[in-house]
Backbone as CSV, one residue per row, in Angstrom:
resi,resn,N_x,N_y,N_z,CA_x,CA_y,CA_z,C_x,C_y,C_z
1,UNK,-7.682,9.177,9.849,-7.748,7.889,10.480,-7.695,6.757,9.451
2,UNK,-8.358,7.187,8.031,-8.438,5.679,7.440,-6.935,6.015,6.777
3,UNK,-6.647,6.875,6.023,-5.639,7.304,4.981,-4.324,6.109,5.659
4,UNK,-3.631,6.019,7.067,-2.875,5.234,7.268,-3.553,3.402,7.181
5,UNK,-4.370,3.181,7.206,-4.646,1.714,6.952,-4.376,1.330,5.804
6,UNK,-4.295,2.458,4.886,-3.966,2.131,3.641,-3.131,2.876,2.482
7,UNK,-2.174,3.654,2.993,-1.389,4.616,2.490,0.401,3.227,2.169
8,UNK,0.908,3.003,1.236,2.009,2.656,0.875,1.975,1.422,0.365
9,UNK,0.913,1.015,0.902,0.718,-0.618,-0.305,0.961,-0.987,-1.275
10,UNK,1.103,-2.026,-1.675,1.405,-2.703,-3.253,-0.025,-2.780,-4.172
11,UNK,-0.779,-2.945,-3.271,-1.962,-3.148,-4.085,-3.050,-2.650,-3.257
12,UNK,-4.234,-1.973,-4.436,-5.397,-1.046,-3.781,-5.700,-2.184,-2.749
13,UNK,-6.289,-0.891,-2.010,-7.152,-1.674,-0.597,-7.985,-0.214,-0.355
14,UNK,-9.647,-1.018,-0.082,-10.630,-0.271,0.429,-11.172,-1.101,1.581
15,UNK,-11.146,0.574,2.410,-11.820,0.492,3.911,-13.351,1.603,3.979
16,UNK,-13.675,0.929,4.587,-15.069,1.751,5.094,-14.949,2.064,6.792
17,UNK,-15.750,3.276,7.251,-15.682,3.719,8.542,-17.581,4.287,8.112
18,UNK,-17.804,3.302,9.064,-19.252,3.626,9.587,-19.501,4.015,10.673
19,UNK,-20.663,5.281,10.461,-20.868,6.305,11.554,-22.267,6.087,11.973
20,UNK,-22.112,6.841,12.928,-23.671,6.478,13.849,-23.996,7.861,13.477
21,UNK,-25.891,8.852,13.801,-26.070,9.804,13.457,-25.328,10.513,13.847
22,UNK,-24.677,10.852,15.053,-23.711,12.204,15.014,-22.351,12.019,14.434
23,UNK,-22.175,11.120,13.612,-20.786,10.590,12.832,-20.072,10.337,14.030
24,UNK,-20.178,9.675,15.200,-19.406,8.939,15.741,-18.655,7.931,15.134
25,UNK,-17.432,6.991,15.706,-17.222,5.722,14.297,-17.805,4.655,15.232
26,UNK,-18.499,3.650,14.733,-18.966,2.491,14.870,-18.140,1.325,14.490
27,UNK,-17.471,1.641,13.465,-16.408,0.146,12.707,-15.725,0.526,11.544
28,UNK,-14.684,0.227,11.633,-13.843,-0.021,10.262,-13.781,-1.425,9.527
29,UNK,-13.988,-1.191,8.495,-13.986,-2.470,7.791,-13.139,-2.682,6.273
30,UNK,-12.087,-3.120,6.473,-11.695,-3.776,5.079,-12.535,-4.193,4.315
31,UNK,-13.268,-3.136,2.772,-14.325,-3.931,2.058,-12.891,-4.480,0.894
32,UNK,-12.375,-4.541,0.682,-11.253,-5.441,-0.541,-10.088,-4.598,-0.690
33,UNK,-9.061,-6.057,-0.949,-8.250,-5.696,-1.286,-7.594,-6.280,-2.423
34,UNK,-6.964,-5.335,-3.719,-7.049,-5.756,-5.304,-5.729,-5.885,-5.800
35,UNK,-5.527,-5.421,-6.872,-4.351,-5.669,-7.757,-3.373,-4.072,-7.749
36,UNK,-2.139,-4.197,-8.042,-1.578,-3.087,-8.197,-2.679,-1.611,-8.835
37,UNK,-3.593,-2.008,-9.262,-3.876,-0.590,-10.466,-5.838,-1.124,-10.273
38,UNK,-5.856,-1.702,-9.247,-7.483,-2.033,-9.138,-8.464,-2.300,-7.462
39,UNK,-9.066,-1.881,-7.256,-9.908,-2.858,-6.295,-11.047,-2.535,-6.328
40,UNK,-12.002,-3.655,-5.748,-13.217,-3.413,-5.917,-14.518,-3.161,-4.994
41,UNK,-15.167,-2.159,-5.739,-15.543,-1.098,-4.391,-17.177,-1.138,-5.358
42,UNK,-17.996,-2.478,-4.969,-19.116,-2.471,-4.966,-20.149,-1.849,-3.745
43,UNK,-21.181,-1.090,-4.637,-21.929,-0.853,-3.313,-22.289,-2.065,-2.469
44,UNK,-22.829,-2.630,-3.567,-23.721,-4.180,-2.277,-22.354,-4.299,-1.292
45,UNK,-21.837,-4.225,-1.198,-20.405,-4.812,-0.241,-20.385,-4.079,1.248
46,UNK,-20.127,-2.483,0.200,-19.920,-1.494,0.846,-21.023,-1.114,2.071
47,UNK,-22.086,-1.397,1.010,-23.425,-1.012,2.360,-23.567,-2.005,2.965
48,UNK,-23.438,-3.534,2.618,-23.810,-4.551,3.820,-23.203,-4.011,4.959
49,UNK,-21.668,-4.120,4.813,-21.195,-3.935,6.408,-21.870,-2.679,6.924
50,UNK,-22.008,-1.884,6.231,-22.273,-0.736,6.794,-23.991,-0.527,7.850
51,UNK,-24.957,-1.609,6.988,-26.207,-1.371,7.196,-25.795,-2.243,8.710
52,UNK,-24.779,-3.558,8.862,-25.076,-4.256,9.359,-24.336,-3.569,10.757
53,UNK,-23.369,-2.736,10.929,-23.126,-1.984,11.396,-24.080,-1.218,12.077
54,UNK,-25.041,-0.378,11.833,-26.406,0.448,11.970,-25.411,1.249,11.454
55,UNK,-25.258,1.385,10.941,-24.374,3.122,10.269,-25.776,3.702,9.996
56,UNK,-25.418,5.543,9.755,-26.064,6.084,9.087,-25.668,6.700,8.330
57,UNK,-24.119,6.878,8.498,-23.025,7.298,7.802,-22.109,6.852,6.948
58,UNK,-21.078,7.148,5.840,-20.096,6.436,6.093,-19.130,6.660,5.161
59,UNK,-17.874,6.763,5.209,-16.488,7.872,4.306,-15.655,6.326,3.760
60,UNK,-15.249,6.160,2.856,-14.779,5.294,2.292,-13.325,5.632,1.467
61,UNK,-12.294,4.920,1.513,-11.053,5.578,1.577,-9.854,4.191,0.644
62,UNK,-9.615,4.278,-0.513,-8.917,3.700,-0.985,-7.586,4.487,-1.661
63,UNK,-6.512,3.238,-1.282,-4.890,3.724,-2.124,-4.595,3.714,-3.598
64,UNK,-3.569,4.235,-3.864,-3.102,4.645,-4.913,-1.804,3.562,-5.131
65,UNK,-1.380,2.735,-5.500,0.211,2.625,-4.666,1.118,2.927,-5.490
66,UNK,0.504,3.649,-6.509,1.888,4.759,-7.859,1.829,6.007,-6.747
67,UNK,1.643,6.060,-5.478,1.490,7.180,-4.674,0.677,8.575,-5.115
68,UNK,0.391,8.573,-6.529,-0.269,9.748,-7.151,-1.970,9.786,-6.111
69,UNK,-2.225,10.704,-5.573,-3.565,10.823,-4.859,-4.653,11.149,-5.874
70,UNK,-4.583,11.484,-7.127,-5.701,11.979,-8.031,-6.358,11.195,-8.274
71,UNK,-7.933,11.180,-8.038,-8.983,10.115,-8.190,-8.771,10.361,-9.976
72,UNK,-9.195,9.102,-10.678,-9.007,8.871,-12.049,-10.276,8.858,-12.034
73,UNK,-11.160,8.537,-13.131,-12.498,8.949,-13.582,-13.339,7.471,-13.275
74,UNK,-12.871,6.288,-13.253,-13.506,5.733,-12.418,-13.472,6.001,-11.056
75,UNK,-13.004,6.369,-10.457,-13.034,6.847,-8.570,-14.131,7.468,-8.756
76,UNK,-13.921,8.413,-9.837,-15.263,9.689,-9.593,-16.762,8.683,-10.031
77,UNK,-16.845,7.972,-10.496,-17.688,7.154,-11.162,-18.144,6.373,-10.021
78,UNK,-17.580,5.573,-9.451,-17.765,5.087,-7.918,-18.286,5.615,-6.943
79,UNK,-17.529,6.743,-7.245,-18.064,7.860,-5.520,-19.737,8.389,-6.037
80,UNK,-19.712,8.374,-7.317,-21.222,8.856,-7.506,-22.309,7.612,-7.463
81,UNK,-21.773,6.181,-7.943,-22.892,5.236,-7.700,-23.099,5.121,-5.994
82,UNK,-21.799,5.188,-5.244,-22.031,5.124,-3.724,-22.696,5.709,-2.855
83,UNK,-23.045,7.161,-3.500,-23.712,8.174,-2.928,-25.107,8.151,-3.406
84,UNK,-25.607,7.437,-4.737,-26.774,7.158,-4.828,-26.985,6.054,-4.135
85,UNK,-26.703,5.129,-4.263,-27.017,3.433,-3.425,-27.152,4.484,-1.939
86,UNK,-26.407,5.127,-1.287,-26.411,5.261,0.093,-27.767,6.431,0.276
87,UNK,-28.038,7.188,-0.921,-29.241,8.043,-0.463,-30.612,6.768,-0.658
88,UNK,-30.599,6.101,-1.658,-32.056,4.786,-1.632,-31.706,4.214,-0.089
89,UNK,-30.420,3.679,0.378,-30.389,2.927,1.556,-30.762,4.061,2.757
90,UNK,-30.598,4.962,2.721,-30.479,6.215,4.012,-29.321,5.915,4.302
91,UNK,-27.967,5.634,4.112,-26.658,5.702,4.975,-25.927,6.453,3.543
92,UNK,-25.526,7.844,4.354,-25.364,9.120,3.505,-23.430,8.570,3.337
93,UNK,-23.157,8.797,2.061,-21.549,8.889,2.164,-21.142,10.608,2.160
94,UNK,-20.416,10.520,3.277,-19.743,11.672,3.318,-18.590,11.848,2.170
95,UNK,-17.782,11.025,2.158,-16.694,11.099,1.650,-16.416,10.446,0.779
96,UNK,-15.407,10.251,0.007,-14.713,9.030,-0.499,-12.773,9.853,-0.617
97,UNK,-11.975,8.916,0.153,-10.791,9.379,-0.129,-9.850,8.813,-0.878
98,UNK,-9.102,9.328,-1.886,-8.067,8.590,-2.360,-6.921,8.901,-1.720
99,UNK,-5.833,8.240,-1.357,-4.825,7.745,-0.602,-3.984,7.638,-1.172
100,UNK,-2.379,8.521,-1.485,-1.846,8.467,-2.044,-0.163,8.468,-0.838
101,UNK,0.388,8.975,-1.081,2.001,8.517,-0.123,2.744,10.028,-0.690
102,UNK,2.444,11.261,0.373,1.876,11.408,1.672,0.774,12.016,1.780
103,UNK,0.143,12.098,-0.019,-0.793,13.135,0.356,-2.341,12.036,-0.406
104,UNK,-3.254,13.161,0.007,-4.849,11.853,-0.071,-5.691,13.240,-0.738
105,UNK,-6.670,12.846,-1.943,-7.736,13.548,-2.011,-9.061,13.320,-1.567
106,UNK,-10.026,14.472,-1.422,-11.216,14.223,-0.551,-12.109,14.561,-2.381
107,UNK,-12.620,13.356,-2.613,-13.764,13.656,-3.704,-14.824,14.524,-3.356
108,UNK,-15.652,15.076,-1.911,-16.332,15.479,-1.350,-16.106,16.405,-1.411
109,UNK,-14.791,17.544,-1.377,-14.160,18.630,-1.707,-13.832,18.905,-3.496
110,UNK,-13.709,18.124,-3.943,-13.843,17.947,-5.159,-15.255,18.263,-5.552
111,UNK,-16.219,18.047,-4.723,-17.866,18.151,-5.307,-18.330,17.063,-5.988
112,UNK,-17.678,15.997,-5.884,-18.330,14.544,-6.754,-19.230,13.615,-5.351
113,UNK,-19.331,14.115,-4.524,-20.058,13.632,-3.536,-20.927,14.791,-3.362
């Protein structure tokens, strides 16, 4: 669901999908959108909408637009501050996806979540 909001772009873009406890979706939200080779994916950002949402959940999904899907070592760096900020807040990240043209990696399958 998120991978097309943001699969072929010129420049990164991150979305959030906040879940209610049974991971229902509650909202999608455009948290930014950056430069060819950047965007920025602060927690404070990430969890406002999310808290303000009631999430308890929530999978977060940014592009590539060299189409390569391989999270680079900041992604992995991200997905681990997000998953701490979200265990202090209680809104658990499931996921984090990178988005590439046609294919996307799941960091969560990776084990960095």
């Amino acid at each position: 669901m998120l991978a097309p909001l943001v699969a072929g772009g010129d420049r990164e873009m991150c979305v959030m999908a906040a879940l209610d406890t049974k991971h229902r979706l509650l909202v999608v939200d455009t948290v930014s959108v950056g430069t060819a080779d950047h965007t920025f994916m602060a927690p404070r950002e990430i969890y406002r909408d999310a808290l303000l949402a009631g999430a308890s959940a929530i999978v977060v999904a940014h592009n590539h637009p060299s189409a390569d899907a391989t999270p680079s070592a900041d992604d992995r760096q991200i997905t681990r501050r997000l998953a701490q900020a979200g265990a202090t807040l209680g809104v658990e990240l499931l996921d984090h996806l990178v988005v590439g043209d046609p294919h996307w990696t799941s960091l969560a399958r990776l084990g960095v979540v």
